[in-house]
Phi, psi and omega in degrees: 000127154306149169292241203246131175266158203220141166235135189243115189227133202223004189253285168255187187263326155326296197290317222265329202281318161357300251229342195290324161309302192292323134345305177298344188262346165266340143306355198252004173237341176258166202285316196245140177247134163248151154231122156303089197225195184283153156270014180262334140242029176298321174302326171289321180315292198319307190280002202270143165310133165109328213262129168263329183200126179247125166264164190221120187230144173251128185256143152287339194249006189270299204297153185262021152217069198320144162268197184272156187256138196236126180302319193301317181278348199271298201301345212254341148310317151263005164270351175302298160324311193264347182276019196253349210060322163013105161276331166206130168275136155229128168261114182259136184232166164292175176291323225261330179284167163232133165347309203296317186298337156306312162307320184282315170256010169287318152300310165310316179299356196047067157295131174288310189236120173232117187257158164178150182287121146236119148302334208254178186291161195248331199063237190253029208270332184228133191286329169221134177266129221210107207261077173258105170330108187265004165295327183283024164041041195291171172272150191313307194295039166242299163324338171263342164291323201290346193268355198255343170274331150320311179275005185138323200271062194241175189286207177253176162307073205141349199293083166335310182104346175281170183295151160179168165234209212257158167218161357289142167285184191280148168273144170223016148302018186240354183263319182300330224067211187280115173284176001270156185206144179274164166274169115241145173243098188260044156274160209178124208285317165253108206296324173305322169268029163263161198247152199287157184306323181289323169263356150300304207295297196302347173272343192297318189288303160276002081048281177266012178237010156265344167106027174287187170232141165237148152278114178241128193261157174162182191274179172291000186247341185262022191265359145258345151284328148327304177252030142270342199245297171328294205292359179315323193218134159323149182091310199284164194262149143269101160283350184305134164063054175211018168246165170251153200297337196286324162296319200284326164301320188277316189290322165295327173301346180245016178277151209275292191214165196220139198269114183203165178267179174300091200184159184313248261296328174303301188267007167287300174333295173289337171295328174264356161114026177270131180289148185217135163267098189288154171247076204253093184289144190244058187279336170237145183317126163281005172283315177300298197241027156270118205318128192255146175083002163240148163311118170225175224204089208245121153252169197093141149291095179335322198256016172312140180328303173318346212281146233325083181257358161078358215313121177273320160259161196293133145285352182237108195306118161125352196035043199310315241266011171223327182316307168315333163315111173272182169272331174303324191283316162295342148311272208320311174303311196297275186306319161335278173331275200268008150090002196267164181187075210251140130087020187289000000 
């Protein structure tokens, strides 16, 4: 067994749950796992198997609303860091970020051993450089196993490799009600991959006029997008701004399946075993980022003009690459997923 280890994941909460195998594979030979994250995903680092202690850095070069970079904050990071001891770091990233600024106050702090997927030269910011061909298009949590079996690491015996979190989770049946029932989440982290408000209300609707009971879910900032799409039909629940993440985890582990875009919630949804009807704009590869390890069900046109264009906002008038997408064709992925074929 190794010590005490640091794993650094700095962006979203999706990319942190992403990330939950490869961890679990540096946990299972070190004494201690830290994680280092954003503040967009520390809640999640907090429900991952494995996580001992989660610190929190709002990164500049990370954040999609960066701050300015402050010595004061930098410095008081890496005295944090060093009072930590670090015996070894692994930095995990997307393909398009890079490692090394991270890498850097990972030295300063007196790391000993620092691994990380980089392309550009690392110099001396790393011990092990770690390569992966991003034409073969793995899925992220699989990329983020291979760096961590780079540096050493795998997983344990029995371990499937799928996403998951700690359990037990919260009852949260006092918030859903009776089952069975499905979510939708129609919130989004990133605006290119939503699907419009009006066809959220219209799936909701035939939905509950095939005869599901729903649940629609989202954050303390989606809570007026939430009870516009909750009032399309009688019966649905509104849930917007009344969960916490570790709730939201109780409520999808207990949903027959979950309606959601490309966003943190897609992969919550697989950290608990829920089959999911991804709504998936293809401004990033749906091989790399479709929700992993579960039945799923991918709507949008793949080949849209957007296609992996990183777009944060749709480049293309008109959103073909979801517009298309109907409230019938998510009955139909729903009845697919759960095997259901109500009121047809």
């Amino acid at each position: 067994m190794t010590g005490r280890v640091l794993a650094v994941r700095l962006d979203n909460a999706g990319d942190v749950l992403l990330t939950g195998p490869a961890i679990r594979a540096l946990a299972a030979r070190a004494g201690r796992v830290t994680v280092l994250a954003g503040p967009s995903g520390a809640e999640a680092a907090r429900l991952l198997p494995g996580v001992g202690e989660v610190l929190t850095w709002r990164a500049p070069w990370a954040d999609f609303d960066p701050p300015p970079v402050d010595p004061v904050a930098v410095t008081r990071l890496v005295t944090e860091l060093r009072s930590r001891d670090l015996d070894e770091a692994v930095i995990f990233t997307s393909f398009h970020q890079s490692p090394l600024p991270a890498a850097l106050l990972l030295r300063l702090a007196g790391v000993r051993r620092i691994s990380a997927i980089s392309e550009d030269y690392p110099g001396s910011l790393l011990d092990v450089r770690h390569r992966v061909p991003e034409h073969a298009d793995l899925p992220e949590a699989e990329r983020a196993l291979s760096l961590a079996r780079a540096a050493g690491y795998d997983l344990p015996a029995g371990d499937d490799g799928r996403l998951a979190v700690r359990r037990p989770l919260p009852d949260t049946r006092r918030l859903t009600g009776e089952e069975p029932y499905l979510v939708c989440h129609p919130g989004v982290s990133v605006p290119a991959r939503a699907w419009l408000p009006e066809r959220w209300r219209a799936a909701v609707a035939e939905l509950v006029a095939a005869g599901h009971r729903v649940v629609v879910t989202g954050s303390s900032r989606e809570i007026e997008l939430t009870g516009a799409v909750a009032e399309a039909a009688p019966g649905v629940v509104d849930l917007g701004g009344r969960t916490s993440l570790a709730e939201l985890a109780g409520v999808l582990d207990r949903a027959a399946c979950a309606v959601v875009a490309n966003t943190g919630p897609a992969h919550l949804a697989a950290a608990v075993g829920t089959p999911v009807v991804s709504l998936f704009a293809p401004v990033v590869p749906a091989p790399r980022w479709a929700p992993y390890g579960v039945p799923t069900v991918l709507l949008g046109d793949q080949e849209a003009p957007c296609r992996n264009s990183r777009a944060r906002v749709c480049p293309v008038p008109g959103h073909p690459c979801l517009t298309s997408v109907t409230a019938l064709d998510v009955r139909a992925a729903v009845e697919k997923l759960t095997g259901e074929s109500l009121n047809a």
